[in-house]
gemmi code that builds the backbone of each chain (N, CA, C; Angstrom):
import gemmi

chains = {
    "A": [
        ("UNK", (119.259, -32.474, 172.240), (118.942, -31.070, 171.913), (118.422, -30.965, 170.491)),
        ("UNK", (117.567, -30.330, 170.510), (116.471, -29.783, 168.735), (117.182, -28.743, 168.667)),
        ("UNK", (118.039, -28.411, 167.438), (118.738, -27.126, 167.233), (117.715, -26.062, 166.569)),
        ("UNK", (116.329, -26.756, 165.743), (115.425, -25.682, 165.683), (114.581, -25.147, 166.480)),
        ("UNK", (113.941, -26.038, 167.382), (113.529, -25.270, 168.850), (114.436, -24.351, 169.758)),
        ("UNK", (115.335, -24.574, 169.996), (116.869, -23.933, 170.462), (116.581, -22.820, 169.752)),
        ("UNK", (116.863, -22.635, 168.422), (116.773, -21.595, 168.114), (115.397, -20.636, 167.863)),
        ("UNK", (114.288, -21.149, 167.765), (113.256, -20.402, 167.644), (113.190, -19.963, 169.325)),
        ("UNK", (113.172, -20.503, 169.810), (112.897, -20.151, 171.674), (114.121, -19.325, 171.845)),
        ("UNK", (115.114, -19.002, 171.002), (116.310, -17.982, 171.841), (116.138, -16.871, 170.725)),
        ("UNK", (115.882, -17.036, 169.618), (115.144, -15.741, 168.724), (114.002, -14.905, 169.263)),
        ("UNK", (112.929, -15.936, 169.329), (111.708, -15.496, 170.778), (111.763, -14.058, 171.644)),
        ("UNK", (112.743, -15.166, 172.361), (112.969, -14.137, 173.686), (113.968, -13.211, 173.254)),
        ("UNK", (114.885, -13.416, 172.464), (116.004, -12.296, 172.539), (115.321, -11.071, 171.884)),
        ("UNK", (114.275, -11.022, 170.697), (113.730, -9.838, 170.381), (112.304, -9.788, 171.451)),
        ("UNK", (111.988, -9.890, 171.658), (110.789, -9.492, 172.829), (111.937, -8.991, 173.659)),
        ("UNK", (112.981, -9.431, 173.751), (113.925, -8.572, 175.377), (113.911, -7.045, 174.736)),
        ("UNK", (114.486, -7.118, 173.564), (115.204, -6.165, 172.631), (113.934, -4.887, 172.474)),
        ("UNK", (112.689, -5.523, 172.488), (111.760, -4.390, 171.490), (111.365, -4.216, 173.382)),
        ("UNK", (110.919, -5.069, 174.556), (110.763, -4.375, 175.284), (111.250, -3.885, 176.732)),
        ("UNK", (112.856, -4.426, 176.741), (113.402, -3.942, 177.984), (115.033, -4.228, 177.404)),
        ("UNK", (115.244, -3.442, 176.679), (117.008, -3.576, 176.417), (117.894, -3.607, 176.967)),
        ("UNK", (117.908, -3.027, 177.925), (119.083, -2.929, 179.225), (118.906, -4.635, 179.485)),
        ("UNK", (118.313, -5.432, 178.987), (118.286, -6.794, 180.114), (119.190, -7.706, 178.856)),
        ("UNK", (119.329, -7.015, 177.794), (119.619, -8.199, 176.866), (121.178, -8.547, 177.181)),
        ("UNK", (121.780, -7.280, 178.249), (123.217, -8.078, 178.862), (123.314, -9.433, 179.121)),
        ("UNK", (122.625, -9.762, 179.857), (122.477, -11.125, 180.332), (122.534, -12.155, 179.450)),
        ("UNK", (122.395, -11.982, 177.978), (122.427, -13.213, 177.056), (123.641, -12.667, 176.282)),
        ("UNK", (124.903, -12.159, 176.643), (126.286, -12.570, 176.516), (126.742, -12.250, 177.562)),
        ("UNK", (128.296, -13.185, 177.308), (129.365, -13.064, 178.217), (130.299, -12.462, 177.609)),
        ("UNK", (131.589, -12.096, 178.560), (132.785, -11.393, 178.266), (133.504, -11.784, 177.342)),
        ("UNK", (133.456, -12.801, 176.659), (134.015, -13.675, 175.342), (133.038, -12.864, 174.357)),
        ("UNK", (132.057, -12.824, 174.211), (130.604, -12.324, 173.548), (131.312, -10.996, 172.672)),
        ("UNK", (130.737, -11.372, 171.291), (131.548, -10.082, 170.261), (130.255, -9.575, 169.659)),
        ("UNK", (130.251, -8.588, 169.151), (129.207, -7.865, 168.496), (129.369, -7.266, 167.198)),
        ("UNK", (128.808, -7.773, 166.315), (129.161, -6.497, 165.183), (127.779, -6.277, 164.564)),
        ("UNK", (127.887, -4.759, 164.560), (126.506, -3.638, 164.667), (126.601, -3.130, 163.676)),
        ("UNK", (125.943, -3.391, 162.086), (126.736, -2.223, 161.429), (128.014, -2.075, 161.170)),
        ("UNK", (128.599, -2.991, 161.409), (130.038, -3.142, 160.976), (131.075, -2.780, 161.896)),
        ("UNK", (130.409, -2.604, 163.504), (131.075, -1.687, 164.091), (131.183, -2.664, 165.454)),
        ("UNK", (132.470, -3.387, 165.693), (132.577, -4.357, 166.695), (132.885, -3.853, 168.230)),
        ("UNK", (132.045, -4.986, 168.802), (132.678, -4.366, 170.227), (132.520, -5.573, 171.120)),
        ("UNK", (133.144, -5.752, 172.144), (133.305, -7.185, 172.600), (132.725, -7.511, 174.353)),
        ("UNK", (132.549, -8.062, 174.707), (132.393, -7.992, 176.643), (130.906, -7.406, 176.573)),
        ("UNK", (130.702, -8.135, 178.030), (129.075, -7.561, 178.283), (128.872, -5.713, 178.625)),
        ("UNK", (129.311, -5.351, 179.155), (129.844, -4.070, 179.770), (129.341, -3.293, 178.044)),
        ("UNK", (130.243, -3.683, 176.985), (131.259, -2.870, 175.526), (129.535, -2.988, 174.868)),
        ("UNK", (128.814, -3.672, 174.971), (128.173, -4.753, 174.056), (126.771, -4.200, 174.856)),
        ("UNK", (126.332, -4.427, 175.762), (125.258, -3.363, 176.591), (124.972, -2.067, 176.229)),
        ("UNK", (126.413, -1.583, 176.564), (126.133, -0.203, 176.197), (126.132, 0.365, 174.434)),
        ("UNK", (126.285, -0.636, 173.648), (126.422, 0.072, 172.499), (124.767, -0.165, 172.094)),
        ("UNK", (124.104, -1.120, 172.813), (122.709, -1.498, 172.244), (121.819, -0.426, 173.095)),
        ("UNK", (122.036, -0.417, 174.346), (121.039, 0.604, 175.273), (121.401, 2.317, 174.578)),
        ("UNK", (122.733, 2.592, 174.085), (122.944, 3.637, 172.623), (122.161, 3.883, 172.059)),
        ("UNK", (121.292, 2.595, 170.779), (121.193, 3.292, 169.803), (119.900, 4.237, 169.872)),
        ("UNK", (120.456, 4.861, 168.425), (119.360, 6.103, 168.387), (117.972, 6.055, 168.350)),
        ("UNK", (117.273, 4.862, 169.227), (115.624, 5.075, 169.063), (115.675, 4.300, 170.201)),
        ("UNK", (114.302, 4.622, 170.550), (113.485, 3.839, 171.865), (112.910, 2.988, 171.565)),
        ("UNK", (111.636, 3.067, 171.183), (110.897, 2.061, 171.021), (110.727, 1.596, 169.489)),
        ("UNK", (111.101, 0.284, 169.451), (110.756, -0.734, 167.886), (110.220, -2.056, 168.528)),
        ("UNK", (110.115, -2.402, 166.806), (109.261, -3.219, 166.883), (110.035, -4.527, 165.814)),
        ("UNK", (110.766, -5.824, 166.054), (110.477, -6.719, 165.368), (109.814, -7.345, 164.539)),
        ("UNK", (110.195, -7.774, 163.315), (108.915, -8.799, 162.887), (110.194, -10.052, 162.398)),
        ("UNK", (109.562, -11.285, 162.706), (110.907, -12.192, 161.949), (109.974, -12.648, 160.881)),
        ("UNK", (110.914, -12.970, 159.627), (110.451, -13.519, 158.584), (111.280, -14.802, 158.153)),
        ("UNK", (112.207, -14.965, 158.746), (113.134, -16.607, 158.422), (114.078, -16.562, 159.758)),
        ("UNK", (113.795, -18.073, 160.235), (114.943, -18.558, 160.827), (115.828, -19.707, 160.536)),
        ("UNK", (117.121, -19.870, 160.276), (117.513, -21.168, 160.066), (118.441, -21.039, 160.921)),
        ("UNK", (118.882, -22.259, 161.513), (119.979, -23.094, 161.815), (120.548, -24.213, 161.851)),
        ("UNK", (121.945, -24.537, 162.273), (122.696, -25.270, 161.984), (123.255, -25.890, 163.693)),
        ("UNK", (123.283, -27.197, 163.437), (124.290, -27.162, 165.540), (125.685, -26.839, 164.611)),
        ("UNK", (126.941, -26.749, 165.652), (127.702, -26.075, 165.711), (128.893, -26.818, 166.807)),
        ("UNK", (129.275, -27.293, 166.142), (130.985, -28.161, 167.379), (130.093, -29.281, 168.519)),
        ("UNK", (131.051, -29.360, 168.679), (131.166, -30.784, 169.547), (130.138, -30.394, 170.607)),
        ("UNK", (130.463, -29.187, 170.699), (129.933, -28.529, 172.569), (128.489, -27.857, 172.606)),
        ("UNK", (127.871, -28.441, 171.637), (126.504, -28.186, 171.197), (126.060, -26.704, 171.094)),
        ("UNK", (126.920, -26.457, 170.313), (126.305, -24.773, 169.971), (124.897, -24.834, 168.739)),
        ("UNK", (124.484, -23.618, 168.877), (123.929, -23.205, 167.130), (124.064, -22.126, 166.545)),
        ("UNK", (124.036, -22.057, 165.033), (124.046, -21.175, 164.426), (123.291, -20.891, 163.999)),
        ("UNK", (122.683, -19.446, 164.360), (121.390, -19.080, 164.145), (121.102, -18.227, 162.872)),
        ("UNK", (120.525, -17.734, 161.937), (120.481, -17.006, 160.979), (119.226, -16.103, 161.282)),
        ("UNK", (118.406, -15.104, 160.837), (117.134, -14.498, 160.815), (117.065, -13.245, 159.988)),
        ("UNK", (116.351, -13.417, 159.290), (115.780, -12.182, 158.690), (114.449, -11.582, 158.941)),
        ("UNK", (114.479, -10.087, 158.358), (112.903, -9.992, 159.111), (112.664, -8.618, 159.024)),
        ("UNK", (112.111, -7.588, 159.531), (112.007, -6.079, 159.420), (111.771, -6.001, 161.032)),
        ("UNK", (112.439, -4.200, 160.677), (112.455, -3.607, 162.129), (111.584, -2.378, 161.927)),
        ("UNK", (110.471, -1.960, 162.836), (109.637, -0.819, 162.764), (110.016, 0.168, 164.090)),
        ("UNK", (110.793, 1.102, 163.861), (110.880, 2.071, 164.665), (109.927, 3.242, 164.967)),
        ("UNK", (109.537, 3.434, 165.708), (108.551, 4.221, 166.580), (108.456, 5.668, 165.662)),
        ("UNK", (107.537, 6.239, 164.968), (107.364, 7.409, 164.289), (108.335, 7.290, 162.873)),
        ("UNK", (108.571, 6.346, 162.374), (108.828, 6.249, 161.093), (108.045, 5.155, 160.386)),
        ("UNK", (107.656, 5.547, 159.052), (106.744, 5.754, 158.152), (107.130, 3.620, 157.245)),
        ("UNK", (108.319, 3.442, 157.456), (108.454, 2.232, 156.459), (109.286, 1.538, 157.739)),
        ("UNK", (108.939, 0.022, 157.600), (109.747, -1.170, 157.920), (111.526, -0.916, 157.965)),
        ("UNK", (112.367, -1.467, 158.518), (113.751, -1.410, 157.976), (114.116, -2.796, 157.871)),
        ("UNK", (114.286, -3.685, 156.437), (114.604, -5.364, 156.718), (116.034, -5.300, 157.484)),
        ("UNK", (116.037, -5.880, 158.045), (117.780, -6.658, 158.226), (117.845, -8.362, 158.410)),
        ("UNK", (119.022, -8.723, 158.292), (119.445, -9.835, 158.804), (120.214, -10.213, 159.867)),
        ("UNK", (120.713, -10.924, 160.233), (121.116, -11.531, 161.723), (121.836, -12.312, 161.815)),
        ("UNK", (123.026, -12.553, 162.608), (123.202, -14.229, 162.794), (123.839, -14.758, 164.217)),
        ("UNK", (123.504, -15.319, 165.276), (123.966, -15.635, 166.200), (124.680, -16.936, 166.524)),
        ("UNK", (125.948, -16.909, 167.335), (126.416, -18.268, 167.572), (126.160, -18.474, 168.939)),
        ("UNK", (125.184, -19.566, 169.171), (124.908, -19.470, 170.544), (125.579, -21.137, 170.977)),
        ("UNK", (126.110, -20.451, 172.263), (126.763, -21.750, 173.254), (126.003, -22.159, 174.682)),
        ("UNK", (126.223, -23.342, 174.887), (125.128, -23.624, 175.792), (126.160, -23.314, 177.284)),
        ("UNK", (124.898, -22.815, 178.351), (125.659, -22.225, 179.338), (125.785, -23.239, 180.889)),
        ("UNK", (126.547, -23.311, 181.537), (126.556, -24.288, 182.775), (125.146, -24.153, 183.350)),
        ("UNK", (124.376, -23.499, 183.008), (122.868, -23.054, 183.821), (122.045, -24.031, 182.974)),
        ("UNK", (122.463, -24.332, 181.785), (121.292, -25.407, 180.503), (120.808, -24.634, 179.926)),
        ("UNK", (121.063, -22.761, 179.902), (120.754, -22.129, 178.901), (121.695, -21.801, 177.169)),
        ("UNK", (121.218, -21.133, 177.197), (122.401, -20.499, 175.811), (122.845, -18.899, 176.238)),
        ("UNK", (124.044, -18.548, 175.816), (124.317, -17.312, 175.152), (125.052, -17.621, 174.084)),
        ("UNK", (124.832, -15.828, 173.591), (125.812, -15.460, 172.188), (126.623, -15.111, 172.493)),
        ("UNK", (128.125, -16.268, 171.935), (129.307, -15.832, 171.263), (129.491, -14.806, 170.522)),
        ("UNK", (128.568, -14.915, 169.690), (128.728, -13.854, 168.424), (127.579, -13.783, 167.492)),
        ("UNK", (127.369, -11.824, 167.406), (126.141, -11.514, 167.187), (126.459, -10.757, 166.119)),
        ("UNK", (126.076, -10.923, 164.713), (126.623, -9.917, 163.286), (125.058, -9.692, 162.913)),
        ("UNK", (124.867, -7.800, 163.018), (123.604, -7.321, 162.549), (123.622, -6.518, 161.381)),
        ("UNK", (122.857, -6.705, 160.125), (123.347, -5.787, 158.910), (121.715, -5.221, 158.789)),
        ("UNK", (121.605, -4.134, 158.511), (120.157, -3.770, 158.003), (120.353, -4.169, 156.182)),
        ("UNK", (119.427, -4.600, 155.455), (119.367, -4.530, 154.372), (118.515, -3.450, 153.237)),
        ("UNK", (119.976, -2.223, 153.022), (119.497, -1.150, 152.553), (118.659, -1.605, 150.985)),
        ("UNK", (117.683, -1.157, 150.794), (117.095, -0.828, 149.057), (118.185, -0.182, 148.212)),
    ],
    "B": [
        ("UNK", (146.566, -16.207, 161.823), (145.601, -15.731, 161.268), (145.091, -14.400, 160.978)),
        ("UNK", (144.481, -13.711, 160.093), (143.838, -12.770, 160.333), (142.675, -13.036, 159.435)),
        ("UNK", (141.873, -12.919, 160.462), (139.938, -13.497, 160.079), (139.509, -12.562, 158.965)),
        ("UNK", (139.697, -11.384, 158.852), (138.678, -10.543, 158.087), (139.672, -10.601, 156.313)),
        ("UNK", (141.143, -11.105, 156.413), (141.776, -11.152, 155.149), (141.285, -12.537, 154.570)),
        ("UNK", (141.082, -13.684, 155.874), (140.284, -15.315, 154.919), (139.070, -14.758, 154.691)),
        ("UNK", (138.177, -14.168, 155.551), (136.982, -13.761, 154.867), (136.643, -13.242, 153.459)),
        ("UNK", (137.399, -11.888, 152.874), (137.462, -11.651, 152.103), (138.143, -12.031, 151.168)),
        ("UNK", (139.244, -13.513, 151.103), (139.163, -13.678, 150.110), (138.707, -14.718, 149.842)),
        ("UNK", (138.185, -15.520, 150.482), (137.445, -16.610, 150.616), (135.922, -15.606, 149.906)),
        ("UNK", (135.400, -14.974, 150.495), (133.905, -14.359, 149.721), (134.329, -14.537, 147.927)),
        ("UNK", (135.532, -13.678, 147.970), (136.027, -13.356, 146.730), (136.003, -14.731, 145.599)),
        ("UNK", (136.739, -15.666, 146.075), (136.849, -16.909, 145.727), (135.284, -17.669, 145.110)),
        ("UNK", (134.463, -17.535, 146.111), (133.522, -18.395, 146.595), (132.333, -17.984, 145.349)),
        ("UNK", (132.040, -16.469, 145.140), (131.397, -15.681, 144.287), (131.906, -15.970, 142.535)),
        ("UNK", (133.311, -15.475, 142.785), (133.420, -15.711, 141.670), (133.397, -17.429, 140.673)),
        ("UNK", (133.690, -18.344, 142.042), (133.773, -20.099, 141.218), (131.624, -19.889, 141.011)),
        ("UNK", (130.583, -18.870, 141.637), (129.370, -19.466, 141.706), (128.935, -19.126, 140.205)),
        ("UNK", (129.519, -17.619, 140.180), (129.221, -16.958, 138.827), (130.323, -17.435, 137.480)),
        ("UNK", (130.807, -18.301, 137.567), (131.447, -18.794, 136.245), (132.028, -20.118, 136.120)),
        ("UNK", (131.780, -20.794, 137.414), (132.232, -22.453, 136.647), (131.138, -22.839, 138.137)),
        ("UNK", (130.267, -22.693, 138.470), (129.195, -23.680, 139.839), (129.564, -24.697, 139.572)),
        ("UNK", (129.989, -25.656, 138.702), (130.200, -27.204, 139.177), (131.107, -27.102, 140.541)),
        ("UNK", (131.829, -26.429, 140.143), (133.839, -26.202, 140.949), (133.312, -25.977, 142.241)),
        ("UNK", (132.155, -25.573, 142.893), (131.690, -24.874, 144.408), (132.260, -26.254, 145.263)),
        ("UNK", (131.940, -27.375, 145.029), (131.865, -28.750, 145.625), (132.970, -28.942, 146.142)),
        ("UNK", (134.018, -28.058, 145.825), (135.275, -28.555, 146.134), (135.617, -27.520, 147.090)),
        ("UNK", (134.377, -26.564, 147.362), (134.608, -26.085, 148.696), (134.077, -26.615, 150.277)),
        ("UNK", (133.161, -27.317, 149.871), (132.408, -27.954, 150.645), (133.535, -29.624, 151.082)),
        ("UNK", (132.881, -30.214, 152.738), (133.290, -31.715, 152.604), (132.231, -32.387, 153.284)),
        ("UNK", (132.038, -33.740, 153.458), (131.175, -34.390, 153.869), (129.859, -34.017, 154.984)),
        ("UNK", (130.729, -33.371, 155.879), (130.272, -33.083, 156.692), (129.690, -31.331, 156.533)),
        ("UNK", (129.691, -30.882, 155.734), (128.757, -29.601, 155.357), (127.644, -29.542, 155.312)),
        ("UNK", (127.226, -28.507, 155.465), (125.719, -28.357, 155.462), (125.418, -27.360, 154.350)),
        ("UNK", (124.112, -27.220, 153.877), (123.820, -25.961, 153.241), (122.667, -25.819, 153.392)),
        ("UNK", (122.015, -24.258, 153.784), (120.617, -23.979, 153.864), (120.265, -23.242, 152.763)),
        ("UNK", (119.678, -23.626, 151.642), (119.366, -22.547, 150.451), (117.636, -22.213, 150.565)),
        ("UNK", (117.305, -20.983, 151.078), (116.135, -20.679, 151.037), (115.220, -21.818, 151.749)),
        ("UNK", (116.062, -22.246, 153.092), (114.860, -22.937, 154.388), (115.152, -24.601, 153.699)),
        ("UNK", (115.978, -24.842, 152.593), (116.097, -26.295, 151.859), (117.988, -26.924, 152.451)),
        ("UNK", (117.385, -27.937, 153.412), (118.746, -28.253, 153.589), (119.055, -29.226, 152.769)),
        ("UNK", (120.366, -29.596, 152.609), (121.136, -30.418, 152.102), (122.397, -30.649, 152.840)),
        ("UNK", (123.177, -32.108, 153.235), (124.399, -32.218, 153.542), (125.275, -33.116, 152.535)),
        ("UNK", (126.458, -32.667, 152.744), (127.983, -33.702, 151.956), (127.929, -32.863, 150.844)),
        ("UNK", (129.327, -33.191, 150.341), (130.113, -32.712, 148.702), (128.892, -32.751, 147.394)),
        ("UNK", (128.481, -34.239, 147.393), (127.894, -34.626, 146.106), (125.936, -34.138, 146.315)),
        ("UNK", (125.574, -34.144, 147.541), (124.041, -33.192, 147.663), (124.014, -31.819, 147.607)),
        ("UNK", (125.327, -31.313, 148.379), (125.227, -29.227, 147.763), (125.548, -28.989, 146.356)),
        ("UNK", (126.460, -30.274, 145.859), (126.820, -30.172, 144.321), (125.464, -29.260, 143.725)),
        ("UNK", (124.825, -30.945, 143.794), (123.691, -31.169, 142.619), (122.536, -30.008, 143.266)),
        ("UNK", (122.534, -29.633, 144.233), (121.747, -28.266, 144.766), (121.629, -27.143, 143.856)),
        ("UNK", (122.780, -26.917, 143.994), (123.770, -25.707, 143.374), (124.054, -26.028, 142.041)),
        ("UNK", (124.287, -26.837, 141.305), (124.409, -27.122, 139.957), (123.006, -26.886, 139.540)),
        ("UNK", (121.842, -27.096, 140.101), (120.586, -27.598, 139.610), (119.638, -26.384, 139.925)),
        ("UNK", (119.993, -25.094, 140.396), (119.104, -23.850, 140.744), (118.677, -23.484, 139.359)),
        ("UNK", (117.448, -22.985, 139.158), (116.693, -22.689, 137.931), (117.116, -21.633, 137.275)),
        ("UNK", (118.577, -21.510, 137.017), (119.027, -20.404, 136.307), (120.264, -20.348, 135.777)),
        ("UNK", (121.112, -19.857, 134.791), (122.167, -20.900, 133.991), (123.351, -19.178, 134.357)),
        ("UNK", (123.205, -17.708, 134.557), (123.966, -16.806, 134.826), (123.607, -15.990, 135.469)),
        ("UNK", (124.344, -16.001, 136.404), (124.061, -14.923, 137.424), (125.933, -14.371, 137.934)),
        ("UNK", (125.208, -13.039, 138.738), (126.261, -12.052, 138.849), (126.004, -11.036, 140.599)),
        ("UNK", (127.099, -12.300, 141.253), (126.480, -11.614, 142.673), (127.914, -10.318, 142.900)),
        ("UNK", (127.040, -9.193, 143.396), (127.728, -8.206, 143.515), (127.822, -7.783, 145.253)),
        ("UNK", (128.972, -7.921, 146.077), (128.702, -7.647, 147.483), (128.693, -6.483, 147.969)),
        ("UNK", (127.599, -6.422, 148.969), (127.712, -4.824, 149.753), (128.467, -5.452, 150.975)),
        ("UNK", (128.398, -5.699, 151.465), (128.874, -6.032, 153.038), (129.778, -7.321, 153.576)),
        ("UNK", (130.620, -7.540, 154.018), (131.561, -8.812, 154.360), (131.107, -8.449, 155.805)),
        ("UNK", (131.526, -9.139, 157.243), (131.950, -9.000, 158.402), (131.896, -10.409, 158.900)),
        ("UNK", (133.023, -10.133, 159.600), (133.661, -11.852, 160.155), (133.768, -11.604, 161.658)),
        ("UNK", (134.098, -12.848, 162.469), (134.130, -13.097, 163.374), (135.105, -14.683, 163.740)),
        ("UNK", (136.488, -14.280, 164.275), (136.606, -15.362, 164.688), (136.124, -16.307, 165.595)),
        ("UNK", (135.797, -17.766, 165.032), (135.386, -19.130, 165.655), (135.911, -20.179, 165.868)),
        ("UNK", (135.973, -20.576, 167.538), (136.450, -21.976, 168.271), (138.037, -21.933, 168.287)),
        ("UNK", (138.578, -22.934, 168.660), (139.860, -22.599, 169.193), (141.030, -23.428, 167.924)),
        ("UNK", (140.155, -23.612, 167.213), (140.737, -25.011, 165.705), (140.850, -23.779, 164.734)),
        ("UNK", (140.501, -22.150, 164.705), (140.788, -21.613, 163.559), (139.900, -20.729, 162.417)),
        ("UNK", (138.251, -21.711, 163.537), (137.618, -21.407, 162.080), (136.935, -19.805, 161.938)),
        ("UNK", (136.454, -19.388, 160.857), (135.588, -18.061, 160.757), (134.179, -17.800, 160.500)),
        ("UNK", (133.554, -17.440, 161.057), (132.026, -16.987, 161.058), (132.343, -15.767, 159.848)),
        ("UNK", (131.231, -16.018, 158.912), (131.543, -14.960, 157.596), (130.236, -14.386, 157.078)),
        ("UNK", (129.253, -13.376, 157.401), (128.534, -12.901, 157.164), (128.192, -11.886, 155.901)),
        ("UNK", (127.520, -12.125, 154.901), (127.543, -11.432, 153.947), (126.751, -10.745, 153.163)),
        ("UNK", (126.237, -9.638, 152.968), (125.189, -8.698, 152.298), (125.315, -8.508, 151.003)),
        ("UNK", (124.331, -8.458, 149.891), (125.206, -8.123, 148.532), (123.547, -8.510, 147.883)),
        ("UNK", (123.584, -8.575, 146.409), (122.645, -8.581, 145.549), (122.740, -9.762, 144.105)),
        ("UNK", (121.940, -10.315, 143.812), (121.947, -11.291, 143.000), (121.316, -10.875, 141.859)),
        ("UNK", (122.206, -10.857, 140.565), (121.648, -10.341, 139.241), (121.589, -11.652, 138.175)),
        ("UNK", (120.186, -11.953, 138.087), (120.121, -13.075, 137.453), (119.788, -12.734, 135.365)),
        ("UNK", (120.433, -13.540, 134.861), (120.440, -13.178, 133.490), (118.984, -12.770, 132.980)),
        ("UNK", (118.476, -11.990, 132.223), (117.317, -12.022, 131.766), (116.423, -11.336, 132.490)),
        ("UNK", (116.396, -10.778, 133.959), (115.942, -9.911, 135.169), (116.310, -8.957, 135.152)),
        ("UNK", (115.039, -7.876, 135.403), (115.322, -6.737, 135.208), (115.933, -5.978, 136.078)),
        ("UNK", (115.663, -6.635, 137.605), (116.489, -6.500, 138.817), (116.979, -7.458, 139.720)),
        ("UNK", (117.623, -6.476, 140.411), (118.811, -7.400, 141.109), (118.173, -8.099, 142.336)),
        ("UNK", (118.586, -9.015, 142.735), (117.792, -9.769, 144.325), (118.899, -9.524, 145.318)),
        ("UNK", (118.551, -8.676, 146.168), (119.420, -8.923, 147.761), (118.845, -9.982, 148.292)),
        ("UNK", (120.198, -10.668, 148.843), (120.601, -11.480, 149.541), (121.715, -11.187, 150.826)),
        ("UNK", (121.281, -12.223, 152.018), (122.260, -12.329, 153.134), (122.499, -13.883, 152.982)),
        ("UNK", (123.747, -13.881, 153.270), (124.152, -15.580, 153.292), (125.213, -15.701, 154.587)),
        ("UNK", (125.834, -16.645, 154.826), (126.327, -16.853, 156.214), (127.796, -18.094, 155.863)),
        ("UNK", (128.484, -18.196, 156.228), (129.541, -19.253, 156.069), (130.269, -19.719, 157.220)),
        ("UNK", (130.238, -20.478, 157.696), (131.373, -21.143, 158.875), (132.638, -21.948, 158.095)),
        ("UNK", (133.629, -21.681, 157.804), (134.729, -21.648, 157.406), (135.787, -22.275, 158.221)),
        ("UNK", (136.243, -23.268, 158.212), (136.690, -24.383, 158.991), (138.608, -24.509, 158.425)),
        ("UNK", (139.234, -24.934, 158.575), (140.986, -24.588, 158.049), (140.577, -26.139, 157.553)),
        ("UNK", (141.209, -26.651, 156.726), (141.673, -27.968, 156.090), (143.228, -27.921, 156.156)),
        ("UNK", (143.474, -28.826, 156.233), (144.902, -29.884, 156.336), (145.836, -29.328, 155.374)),
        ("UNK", (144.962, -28.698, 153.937), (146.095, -28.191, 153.164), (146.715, -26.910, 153.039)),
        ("UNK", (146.018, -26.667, 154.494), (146.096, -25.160, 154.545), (145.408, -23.866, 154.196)),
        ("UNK", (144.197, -24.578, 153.045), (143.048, -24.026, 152.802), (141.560, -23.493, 153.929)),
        ("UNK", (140.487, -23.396, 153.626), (139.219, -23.536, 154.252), (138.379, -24.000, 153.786)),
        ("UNK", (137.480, -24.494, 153.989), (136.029, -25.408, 153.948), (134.825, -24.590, 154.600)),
        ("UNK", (133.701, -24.990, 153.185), (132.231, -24.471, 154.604), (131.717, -25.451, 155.020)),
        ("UNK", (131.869, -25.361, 156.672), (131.271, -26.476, 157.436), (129.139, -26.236, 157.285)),
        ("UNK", (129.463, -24.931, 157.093), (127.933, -24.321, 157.058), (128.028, -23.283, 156.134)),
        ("UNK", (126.957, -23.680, 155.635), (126.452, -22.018, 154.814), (124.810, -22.037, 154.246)),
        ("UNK", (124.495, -20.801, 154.803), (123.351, -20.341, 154.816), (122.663, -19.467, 154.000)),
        ("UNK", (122.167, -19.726, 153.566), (121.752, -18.561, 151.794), (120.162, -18.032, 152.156)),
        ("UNK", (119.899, -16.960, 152.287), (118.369, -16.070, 151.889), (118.432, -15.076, 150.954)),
        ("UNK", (117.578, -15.393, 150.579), (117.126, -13.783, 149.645), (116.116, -12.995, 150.524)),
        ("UNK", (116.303, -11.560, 150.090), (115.883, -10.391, 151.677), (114.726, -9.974, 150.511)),
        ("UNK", (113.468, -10.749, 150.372), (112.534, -9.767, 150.058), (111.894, -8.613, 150.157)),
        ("UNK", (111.589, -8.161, 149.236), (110.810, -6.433, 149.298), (109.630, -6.287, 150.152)),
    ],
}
model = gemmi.Model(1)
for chain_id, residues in chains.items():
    chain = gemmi.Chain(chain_id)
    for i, (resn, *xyz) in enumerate(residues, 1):
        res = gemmi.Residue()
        res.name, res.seqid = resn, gemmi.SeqId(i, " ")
        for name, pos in zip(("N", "CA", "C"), xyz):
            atom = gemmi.Atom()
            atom.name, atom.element = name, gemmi.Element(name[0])
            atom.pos, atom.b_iso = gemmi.Position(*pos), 0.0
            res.add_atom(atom)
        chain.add_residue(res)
    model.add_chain(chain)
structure = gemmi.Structure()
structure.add_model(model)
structure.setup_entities()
């Protein structure tokens, strides 16, 4: 396993899911799967779905500007990092944030996230 | 355990050995560490040393906005996510930064970064 391909190919797809069909991004956690949004945790696919298909806008837009990672235990995880800006639909400026995912590899030969910590980075 | 009390004082710890003795960081780190400083890896005690001893700047003063943790794996360890700003001597402003820590228990009852991940969040 390339832990930087791993991670550029699960950054990839997880914001293309995100900017254009959110309801689907359930599928890349499980019920172990924790979230913290803003500081605001919530755990299980069910808890973790619905707080993202929530938030207050429809349509955005990604841009990544850094990815790093690291593998992660025996059981071939990675740790993903990303920074980058978010453009929400009828507002005027970028919003940067950062990211970081722990992704575990799944009996299928894919990955999900363990654990997903999102901070916007205010000016 | 409780993850979010090692987090914070581990941040606490970690900030203050960077901003007033950086040789001393090394002795948070062990062989098997990693560090990503701005997309530049380095692994072991004596390569994040001389990393981190050797950044082009002799005082700085990191001030945090944001902690959030996440407990990791079944050995103890903590996922430690962190927002905050870097005030370098002689600069007229401050640099935000996100950095990242995987925080591992040691034998003496302490923690270790198995990983840590450093960006600065450009304008």
């Amino acid at each position: 396993m390339d832990p930087d391909a791993v991670a550029r190919a699960f950054v990839e797809h997880y914001y293309r899911t995100f900017d254009t069909n959110r309801a689907a991004l359930g599928g890349l956690y499980q019920d172990n799967s924790t979230l913290s949004f803003e500081g605001a945790k919530t755990q299980g696919v069910a808890a973790i779905s619905e707080k993202l298909t929530g938030l207050p806008f429809q349509q955005c837009q990604h841009n990544i500007s850094t990815i790093d990672c690291q593998p992660s235990g025996p059981a071939g995880g990675v740790l993903v990092f990303v920074s980058g800006s978010l453009q929400l639909s009828g507002e005027q400026h970028a919003l940067k944030f950062s990211q970081m995912f722990h992704l575990i590899p799944t009996a299928q030969g894919s990955f999900y996230m363990l654990i997903d910590i999102f901070r916007l980075n205010y000016a």
